[in-house]
RONUKOL-79187 format. One record per residue (C-alpha): chain; residue number from 1; x, y, z. Coordinates in steps of 0.2 Angstrom, whole numbers, plus 5000, padded with zeros to 4 digits. Layout:
! RONUKOL-79187
<vexdren chain="A" n="NUM" x="X" y="Y" z="Z"/>
...
***
This chain:
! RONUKOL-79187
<vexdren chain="A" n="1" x="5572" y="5374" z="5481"/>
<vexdren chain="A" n="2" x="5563" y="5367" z="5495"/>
<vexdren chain="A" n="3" x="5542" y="5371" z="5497"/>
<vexdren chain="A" n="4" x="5544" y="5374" z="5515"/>
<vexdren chain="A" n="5" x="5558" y="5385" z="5512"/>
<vexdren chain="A" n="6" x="5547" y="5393" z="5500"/>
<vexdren chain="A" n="7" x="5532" y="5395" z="5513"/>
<vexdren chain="A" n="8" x="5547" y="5403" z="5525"/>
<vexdren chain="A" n="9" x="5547" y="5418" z="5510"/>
<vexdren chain="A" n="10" x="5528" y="5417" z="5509"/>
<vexdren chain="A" n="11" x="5527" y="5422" z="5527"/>
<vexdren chain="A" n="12" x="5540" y="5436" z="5529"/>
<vexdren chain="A" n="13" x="5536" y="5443" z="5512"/>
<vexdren chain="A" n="14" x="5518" y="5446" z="5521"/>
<vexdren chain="A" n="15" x="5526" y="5450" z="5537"/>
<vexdren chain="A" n="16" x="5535" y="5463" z="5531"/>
<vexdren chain="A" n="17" x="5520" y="5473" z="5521"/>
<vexdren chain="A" n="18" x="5509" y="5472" z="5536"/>
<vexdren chain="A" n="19" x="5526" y="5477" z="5546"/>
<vexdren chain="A" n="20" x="5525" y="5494" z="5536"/>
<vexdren chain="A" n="21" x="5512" y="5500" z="5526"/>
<vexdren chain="A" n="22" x="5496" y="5491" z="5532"/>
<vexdren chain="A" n="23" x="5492" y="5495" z="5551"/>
<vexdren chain="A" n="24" x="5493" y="5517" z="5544"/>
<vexdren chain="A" n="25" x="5482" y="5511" z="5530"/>
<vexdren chain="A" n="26" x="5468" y="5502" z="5540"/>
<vexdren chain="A" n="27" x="5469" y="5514" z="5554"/>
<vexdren chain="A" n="28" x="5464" y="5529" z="5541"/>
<vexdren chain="A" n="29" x="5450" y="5521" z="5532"/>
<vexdren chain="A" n="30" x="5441" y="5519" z="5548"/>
<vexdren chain="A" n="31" x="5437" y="5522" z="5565"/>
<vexdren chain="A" n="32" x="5428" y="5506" z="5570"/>
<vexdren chain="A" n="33" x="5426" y="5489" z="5566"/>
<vexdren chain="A" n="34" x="5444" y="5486" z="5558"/>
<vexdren chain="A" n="35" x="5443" y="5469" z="5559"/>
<vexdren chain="A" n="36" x="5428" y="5471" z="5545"/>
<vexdren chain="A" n="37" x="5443" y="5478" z="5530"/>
<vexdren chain="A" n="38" x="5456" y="5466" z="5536"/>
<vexdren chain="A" n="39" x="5447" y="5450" z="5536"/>
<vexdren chain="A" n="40" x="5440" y="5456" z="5519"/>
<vexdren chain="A" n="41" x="5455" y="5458" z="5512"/>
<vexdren chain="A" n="42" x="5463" y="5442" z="5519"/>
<vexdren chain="A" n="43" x="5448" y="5432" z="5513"/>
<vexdren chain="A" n="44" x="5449" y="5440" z="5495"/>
<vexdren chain="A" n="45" x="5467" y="5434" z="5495"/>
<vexdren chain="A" n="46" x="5463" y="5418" z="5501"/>
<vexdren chain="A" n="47" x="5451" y="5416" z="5486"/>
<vexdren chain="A" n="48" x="5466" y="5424" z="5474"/>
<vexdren chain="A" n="49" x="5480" y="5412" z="5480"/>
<vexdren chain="A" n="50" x="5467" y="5396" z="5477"/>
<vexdren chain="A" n="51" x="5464" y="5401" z="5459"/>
<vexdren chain="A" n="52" x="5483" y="5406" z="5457"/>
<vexdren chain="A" n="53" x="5486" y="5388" z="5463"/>
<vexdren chain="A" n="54" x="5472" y="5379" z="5454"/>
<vexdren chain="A" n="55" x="5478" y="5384" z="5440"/>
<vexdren chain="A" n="56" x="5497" y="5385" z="5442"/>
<vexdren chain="A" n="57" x="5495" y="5366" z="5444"/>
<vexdren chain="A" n="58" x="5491" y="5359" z="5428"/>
<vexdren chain="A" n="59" x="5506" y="5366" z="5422"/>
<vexdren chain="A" n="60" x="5518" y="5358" z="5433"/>
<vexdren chain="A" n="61" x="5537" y="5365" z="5429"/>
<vexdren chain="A" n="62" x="5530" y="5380" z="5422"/>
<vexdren chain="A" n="63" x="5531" y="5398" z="5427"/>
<vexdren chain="A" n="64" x="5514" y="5410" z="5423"/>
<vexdren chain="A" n="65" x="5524" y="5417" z="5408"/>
<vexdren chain="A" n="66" x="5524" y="5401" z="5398"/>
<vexdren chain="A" n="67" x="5509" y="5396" z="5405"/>
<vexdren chain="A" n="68" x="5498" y="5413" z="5400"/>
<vexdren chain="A" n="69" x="5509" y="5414" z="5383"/>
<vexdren chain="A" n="70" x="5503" y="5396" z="5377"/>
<vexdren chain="A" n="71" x="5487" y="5403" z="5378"/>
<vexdren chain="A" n="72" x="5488" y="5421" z="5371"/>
<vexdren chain="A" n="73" x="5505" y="5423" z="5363"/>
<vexdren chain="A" n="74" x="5519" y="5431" z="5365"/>
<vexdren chain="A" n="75" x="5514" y="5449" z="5362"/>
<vexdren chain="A" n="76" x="5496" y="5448" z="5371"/>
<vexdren chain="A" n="77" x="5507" y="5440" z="5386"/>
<vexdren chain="A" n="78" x="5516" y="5456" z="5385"/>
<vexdren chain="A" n="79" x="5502" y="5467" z="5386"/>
<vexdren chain="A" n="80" x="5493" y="5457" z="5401"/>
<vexdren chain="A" n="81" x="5509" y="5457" z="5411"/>
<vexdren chain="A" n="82" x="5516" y="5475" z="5409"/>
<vexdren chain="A" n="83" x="5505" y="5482" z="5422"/>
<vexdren chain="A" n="84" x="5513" y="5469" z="5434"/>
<vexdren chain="A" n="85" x="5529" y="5474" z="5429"/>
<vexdren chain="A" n="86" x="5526" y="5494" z="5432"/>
<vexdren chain="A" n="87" x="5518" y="5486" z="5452"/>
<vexdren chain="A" n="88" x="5534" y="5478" z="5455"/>
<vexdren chain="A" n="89" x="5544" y="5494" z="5450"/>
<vexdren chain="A" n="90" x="5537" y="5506" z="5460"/>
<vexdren chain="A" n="91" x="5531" y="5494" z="5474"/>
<vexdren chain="A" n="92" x="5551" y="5492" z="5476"/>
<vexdren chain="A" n="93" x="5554" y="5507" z="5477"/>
<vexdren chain="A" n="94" x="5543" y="5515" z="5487"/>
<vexdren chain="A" n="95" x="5543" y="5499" z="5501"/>
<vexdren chain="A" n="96" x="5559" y="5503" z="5500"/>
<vexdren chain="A" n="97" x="5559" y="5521" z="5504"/>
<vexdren chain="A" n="98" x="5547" y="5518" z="5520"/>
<vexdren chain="A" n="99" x="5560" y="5507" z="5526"/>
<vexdren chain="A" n="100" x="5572" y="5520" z="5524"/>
<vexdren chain="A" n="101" x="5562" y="5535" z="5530"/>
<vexdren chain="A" n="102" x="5560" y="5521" z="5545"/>
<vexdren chain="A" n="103" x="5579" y="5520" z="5548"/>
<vexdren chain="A" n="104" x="5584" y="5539" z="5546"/>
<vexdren chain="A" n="105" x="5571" y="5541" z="5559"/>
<vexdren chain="A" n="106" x="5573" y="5527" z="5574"/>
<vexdren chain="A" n="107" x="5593" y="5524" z="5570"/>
<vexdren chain="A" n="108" x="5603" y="5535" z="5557"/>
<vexdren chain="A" n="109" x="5595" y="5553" z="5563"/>
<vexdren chain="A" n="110" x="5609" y="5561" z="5557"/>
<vexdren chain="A" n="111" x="5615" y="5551" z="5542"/>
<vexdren chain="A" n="112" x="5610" y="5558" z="5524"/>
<vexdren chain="A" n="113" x="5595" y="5548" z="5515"/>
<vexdren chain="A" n="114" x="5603" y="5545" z="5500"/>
<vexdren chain="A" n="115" x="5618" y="5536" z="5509"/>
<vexdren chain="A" n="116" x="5604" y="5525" z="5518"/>
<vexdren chain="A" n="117" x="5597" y="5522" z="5501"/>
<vexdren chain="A" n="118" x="5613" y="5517" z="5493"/>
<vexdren chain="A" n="119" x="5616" y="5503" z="5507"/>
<vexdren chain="A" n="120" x="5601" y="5497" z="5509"/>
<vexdren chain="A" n="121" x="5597" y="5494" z="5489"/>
<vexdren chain="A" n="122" x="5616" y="5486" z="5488"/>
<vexdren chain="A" n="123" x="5609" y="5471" z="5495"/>
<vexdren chain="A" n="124" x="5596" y="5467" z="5487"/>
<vexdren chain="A" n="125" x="5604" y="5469" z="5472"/>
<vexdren chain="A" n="126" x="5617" y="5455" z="5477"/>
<vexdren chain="A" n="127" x="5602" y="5444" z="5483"/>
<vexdren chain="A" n="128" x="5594" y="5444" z="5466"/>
<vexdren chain="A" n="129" x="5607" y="5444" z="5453"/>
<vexdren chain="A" n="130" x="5614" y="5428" z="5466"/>
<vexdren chain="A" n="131" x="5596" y="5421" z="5460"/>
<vexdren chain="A" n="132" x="5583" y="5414" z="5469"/>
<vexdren chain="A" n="133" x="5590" y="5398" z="5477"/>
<vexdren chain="A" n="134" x="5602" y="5409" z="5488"/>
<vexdren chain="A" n="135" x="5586" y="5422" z="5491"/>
<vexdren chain="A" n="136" x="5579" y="5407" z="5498"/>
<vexdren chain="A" n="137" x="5594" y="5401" z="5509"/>
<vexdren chain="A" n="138" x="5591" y="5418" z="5516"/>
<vexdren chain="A" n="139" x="5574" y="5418" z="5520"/>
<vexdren chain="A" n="140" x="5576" y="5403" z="5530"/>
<vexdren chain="A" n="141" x="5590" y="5408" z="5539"/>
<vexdren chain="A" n="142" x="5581" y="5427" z="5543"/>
<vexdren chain="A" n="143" x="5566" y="5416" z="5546"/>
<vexdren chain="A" n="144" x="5574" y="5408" z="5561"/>
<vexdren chain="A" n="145" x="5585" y="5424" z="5568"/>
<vexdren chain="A" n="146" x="5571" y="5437" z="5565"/>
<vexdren chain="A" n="147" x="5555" y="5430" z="5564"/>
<vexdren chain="A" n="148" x="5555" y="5429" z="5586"/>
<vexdren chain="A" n="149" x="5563" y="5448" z="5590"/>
<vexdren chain="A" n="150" x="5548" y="5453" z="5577"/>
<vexdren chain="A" n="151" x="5536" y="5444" z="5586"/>
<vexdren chain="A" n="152" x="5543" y="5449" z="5602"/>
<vexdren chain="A" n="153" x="5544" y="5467" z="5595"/>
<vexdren chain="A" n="154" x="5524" y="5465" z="5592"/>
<vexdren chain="A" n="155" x="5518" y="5457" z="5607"/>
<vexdren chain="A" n="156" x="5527" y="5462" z="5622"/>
<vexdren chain="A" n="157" x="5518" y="5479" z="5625"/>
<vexdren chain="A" n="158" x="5502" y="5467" z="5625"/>
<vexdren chain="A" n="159" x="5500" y="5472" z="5646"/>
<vexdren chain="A" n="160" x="5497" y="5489" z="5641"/>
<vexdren chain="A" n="161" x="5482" y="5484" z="5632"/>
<vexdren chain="A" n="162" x="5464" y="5494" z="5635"/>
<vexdren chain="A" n="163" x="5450" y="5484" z="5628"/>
<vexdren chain="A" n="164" x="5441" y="5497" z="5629"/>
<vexdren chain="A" n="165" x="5446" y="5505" z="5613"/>
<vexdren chain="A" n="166" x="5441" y="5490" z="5603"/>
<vexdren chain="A" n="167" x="5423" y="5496" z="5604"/>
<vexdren chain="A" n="168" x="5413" y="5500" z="5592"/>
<vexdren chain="A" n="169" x="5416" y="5483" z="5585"/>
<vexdren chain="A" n="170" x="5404" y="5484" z="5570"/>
<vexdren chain="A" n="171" x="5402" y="5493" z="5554"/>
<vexdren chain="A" n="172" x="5385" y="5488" z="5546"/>
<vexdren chain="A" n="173" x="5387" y="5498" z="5531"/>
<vexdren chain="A" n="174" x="5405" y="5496" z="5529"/>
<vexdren chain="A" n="175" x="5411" y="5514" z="5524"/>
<vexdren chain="A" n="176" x="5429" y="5510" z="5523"/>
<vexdren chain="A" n="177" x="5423" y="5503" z="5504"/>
<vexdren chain="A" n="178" x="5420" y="5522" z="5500"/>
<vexdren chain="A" n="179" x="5440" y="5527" z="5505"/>
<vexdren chain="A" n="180" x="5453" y="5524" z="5490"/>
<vexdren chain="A" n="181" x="5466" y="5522" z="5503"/>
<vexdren chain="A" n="182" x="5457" y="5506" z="5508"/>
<vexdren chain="A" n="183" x="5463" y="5499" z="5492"/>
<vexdren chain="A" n="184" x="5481" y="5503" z="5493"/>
<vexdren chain="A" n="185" x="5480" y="5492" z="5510"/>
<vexdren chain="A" n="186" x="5476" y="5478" z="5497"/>
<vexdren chain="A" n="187" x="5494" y="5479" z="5491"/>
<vexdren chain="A" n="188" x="5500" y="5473" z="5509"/>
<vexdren chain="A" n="189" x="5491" y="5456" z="5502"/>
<vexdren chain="A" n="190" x="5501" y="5455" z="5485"/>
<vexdren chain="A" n="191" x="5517" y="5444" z="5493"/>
<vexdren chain="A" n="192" x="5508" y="5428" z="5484"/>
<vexdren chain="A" n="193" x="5512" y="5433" z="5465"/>
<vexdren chain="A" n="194" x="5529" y="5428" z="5464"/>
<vexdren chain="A" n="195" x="5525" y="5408" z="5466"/>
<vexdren chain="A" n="196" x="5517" y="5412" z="5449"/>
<vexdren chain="A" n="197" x="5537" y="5415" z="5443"/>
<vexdren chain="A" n="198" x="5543" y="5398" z="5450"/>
<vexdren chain="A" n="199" x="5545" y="5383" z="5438"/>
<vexdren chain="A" n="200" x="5539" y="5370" z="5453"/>
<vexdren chain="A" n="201" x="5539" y="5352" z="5446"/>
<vexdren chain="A" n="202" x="5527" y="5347" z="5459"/>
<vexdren chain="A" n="203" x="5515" y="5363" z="5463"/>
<vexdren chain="A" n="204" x="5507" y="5370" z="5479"/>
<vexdren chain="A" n="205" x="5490" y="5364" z="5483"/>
<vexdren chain="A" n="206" x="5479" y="5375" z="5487"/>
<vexdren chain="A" n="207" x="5473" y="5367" z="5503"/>
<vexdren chain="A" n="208" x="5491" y="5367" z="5512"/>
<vexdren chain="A" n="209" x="5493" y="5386" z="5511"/>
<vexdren chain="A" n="210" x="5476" y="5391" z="5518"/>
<vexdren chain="A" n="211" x="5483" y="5385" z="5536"/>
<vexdren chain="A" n="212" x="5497" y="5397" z="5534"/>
<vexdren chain="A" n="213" x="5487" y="5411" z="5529"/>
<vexdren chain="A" n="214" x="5472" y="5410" z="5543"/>
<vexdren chain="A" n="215" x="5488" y="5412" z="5554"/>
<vexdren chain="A" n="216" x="5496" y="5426" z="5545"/>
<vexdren chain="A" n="217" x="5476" y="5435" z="5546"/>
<vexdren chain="A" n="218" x="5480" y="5435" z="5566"/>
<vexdren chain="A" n="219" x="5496" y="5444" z="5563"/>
<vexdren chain="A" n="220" x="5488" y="5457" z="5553"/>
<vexdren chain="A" n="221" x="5472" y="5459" z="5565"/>
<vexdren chain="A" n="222" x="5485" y="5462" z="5577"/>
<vexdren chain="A" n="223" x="5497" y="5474" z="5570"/>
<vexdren chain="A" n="224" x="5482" y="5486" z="5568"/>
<vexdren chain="A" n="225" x="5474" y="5479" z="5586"/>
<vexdren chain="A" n="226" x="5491" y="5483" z="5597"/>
<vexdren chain="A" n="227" x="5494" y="5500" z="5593"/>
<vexdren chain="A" n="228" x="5475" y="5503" z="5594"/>
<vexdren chain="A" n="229" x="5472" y="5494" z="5610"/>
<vexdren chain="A" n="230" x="5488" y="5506" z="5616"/>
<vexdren chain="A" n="231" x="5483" y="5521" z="5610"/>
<vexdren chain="A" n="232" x="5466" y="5521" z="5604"/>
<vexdren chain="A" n="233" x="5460" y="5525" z="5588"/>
<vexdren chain="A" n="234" x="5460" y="5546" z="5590"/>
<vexdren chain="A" n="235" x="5479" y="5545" z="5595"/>
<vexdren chain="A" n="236" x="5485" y="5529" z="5585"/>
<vexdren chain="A" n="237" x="5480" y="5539" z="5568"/>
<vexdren chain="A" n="238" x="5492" y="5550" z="5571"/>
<vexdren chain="A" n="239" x="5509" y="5541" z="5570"/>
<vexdren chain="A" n="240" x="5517" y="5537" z="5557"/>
<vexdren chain="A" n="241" x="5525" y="5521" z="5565"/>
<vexdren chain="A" n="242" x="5513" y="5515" z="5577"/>
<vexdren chain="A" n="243" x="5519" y="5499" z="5581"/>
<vexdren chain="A" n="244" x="5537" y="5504" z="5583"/>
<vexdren chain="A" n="245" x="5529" y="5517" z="5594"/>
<vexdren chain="A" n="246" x="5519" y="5503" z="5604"/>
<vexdren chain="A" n="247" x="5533" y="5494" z="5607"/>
<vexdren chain="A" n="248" x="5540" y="5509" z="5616"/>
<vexdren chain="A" n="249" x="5527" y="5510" z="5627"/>
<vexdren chain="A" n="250" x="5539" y="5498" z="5638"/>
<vexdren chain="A" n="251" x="5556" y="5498" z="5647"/>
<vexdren chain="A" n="252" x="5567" y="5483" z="5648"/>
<vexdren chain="A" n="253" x="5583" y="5484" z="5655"/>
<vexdren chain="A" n="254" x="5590" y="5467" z="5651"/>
<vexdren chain="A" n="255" x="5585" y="5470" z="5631"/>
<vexdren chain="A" n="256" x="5599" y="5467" z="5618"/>
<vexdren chain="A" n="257" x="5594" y="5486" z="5614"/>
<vexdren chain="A" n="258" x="5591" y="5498" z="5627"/>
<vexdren chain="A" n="259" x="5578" y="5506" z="5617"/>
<vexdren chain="A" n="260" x="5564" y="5494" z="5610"/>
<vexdren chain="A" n="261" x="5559" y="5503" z="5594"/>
<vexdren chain="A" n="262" x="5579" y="5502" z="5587"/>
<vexdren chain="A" n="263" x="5576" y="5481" z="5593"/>
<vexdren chain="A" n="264" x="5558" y="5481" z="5584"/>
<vexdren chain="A" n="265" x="5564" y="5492" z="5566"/>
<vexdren chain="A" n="266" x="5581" y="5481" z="5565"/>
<vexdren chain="A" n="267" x="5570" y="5467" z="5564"/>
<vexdren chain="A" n="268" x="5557" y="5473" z="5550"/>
<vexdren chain="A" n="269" x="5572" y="5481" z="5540"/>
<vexdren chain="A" n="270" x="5581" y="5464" z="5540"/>
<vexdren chain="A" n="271" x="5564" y="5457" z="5532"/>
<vexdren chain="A" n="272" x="5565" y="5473" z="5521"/>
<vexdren chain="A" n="273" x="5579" y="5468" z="5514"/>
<vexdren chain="A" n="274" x="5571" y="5451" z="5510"/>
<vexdren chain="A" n="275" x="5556" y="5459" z="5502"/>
<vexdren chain="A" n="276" x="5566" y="5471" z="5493"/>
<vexdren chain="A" n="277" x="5578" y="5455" z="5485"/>
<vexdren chain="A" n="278" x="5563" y="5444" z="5481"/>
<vexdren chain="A" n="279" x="5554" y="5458" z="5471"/>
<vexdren chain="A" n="280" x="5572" y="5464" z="5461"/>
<vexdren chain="A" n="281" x="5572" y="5446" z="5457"/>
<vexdren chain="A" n="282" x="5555" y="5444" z="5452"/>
<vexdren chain="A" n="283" x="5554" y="5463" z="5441"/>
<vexdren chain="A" n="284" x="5571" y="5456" z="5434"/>
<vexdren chain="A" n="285" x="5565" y="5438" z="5428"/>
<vexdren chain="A" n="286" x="5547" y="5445" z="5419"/>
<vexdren chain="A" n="287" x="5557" y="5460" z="5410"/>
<vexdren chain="A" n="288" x="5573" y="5445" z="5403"/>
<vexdren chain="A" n="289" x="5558" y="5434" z="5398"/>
<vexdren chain="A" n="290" x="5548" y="5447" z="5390"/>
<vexdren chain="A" n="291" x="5553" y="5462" z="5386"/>
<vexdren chain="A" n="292" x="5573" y="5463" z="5386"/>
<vexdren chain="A" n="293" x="5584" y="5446" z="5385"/>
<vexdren chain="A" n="294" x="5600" y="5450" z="5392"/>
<vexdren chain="A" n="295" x="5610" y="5446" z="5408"/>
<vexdren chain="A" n="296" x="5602" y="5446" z="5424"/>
<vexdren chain="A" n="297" x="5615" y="5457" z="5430"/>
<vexdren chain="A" n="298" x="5611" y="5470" z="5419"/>
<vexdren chain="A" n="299" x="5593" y="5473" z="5422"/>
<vexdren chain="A" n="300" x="5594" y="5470" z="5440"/>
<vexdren chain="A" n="301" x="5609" y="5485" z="5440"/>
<vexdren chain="A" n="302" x="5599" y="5494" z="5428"/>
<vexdren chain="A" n="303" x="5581" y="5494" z="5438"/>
<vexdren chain="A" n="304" x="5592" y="5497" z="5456"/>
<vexdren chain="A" n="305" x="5598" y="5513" z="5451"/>
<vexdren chain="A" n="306" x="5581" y="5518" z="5441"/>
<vexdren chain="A" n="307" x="5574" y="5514" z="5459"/>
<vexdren chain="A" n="308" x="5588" y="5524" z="5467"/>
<vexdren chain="A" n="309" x="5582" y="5539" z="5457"/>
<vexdren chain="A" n="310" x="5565" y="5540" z="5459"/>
<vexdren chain="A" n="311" x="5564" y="5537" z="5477"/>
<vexdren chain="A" n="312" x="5574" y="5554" z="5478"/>
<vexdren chain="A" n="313" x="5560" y="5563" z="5472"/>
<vexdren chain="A" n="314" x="5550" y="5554" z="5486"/>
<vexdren chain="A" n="315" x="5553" y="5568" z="5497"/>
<vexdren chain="A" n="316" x="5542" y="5565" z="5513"/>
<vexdren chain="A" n="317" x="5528" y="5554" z="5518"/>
<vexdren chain="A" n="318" x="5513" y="5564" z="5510"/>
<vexdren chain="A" n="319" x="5524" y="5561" z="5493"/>
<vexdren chain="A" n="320" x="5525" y="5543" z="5498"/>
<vexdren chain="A" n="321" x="5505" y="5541" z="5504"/>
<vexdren chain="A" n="322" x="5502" y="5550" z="5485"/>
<vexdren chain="A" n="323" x="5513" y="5538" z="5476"/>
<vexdren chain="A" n="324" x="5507" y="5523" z="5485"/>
<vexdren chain="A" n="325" x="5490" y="5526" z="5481"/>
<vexdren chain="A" n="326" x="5493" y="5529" z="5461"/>
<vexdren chain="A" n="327" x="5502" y="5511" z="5461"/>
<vexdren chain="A" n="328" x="5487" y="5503" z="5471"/>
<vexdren chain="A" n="329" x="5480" y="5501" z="5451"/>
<vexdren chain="A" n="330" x="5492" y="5489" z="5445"/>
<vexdren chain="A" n="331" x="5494" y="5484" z="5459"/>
<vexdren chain="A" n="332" x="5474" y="5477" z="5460"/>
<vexdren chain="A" n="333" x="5475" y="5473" z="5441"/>
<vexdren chain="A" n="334" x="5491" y="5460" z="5445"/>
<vexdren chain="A" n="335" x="5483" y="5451" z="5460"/>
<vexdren chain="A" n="336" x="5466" y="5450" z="5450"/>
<vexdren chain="A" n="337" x="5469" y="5447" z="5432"/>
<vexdren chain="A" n="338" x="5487" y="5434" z="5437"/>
<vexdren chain="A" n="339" x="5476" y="5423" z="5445"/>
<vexdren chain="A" n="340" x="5463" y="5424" z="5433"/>
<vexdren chain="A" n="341" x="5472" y="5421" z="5418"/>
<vexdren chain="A" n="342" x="5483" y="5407" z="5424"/>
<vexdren chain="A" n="343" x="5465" y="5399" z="5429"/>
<vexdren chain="A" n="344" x="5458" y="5401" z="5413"/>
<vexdren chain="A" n="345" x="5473" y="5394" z="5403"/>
<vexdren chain="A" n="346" x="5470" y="5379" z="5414"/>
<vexdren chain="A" n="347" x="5453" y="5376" z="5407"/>
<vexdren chain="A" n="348" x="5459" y="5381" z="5391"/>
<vexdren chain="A" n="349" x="5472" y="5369" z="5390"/>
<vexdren chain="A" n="350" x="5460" y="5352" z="5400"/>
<vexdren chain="A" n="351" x="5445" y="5360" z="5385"/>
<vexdren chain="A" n="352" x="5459" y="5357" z="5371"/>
<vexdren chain="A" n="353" x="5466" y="5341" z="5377"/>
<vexdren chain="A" n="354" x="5449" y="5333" z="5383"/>
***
């Protein structure tokens, strides 16, 4: 385990939640001054990741679950990380199943969901229960294939752009703080947790991360700005994929694909697929630690078809919308209280030893 292959995840794992749900999130919580939610909710991770890091490094080869449990115990560990464990559930799944509805819509018209679901869920399965070294062998390989078709998915309809529709550029009174759905966008943000879970013998420093994530802030003003500069904010609303429907917006003959959007979703599914295995890795690593020591094979199988089954009951994308919402609340606890409590077992462990 390499840390720049581990900043390869850190950026796809945030490429792929402002690939999906994040542009439809923004563009509904407001009609002007969009930049406004999403450098609030880069800088608040940039504050989350610090802390995380801070503290994860007085405990060098330690993940957060020893780290919190030294402090708390066992059972109180339990308690604190249980809501993260319901997040990572039903953020799988339901990540999952907007990357399917994705598919069956652009590519597999005609092929049945639950045969979509079934493939796609098989390998990340085989990711995880493989473990995390050979996740990571993956993310650096899909970081040099992928990462340029996504890029060239999100940028090439940049000549169809209308400045226009960036106006009105100001919000003094901030309203999209009033919408709920404003804080399932936070979720996009949550890719940072799982360096919590790696045992690093020399960990992150805070300051080498920040560059990387002022960068990734540009990629997520722009995956709301492209389709909104396209389409303006009265049409852009109204999709469902906007920035698979942006890159539509132009005709290149000499494409691999004939159709940009099959080009543009092939690309986000392959990160999907990445997301999806570093999550089933993550769920299945807390739950052996904590709650049910077994083979990792056993849980990962076990949580895979749990998954399978209650994305079937995700119907369309109104359930979807409903259920990301109702996991936006662990969701919030896990990026707030991880960081937090990792922190404060670092100043309880330099108070005890001073």
């Amino acid at each position: 385990m390499t840390k720049p292959m581990v900043v390869m995840l850190f950026i796809q794992l945030h490429l792929t939640a402002m690939l999906s749900i994040f542009t439809v999130r923004i563009l509904e919580v407001t009609s002007l001054a969009h930049w406004e939610a999403i450098l609030l909710d880069c800088v608040l991770e940039m504050l989350l990741v610090w802390v995380y890091l801070k503290g994860l490094s007085r405990f060098p080869g330690k993940n957060m679950i020893e780290i919190i449990s030294e402090t708390t115990g066992t059972w109180l560990v339990r308690l604190i990380l249980l809501p993260f464990a319901v997040f990572l559930f039903f953020h799988l799944t339901l990540l999952n199943r907007y990357q399917i509805f994705k598919i069956n819509v652009v590519l597999l018209q005609d092929t049945p969901l639950w045969a979509i679901t079934l493939i796609y869920m098989a390998l990340p399965l085989y990711a995880a229960c493989k473990g995390f070294s050979v996740i990571l062998r993956i993310s650096a390989a899909l970081f040099i294939f992928y990462i340029p078709f996504v890029l060239f998915s999100l940028f090439i309809s940049a000549h169809n752009f209308d400045f226009h529709n960036i106006f009105p550029i100001w919000d003094p009174k901030m309203t999209f703080l009033a919408q709920p759905t404003y804080y399932s966008s936070l979720i996009s943000f949550s890719g940072f947790l799982f360096l919590g879970m790696l045992s690093l013998d020399k960990p992150f420093k805070p300051s080498r991360l920040m560059l990387v994530m002022i960068i990734l802030a540009f990629f997520y003003l722009s995956t709301v700005y492209v389709p909104l500069l396209i389409f303006s904010e009265e049409v852009a609303i109204t999709f469902q994929y906007p920035n698979v429907l942006a890159s539509d917006t132009i005709d290149l003959e000499w494409v691999v694909f004939d159709w940009l959007p099959t080009f543009s979703v092939v690309s986000s599914t392959g990160l999907g697929i990445l997301e999806a295995a570093t999550t089933l890795w993550t769920a299945t690593t807390l739950i052996k630690k904590l709650f049910l020591p077994i083979n990792e094979v056993w849980i990962a199988s076990g949580l895979t078809l749990a998954m399978f089954l209650l994305s079937m009951l995700v119907r369309n994308s109104s359930d979807l919308n409903h259920f990301l919402l109702m996991n936006s609340i662990p969701g919030i606890y896990s990026m707030l209280v991880l960081p937090l409590a990792v922190a404060l077992s670092g100043l309880w462990k330099r108070r005890a030893s001073a």
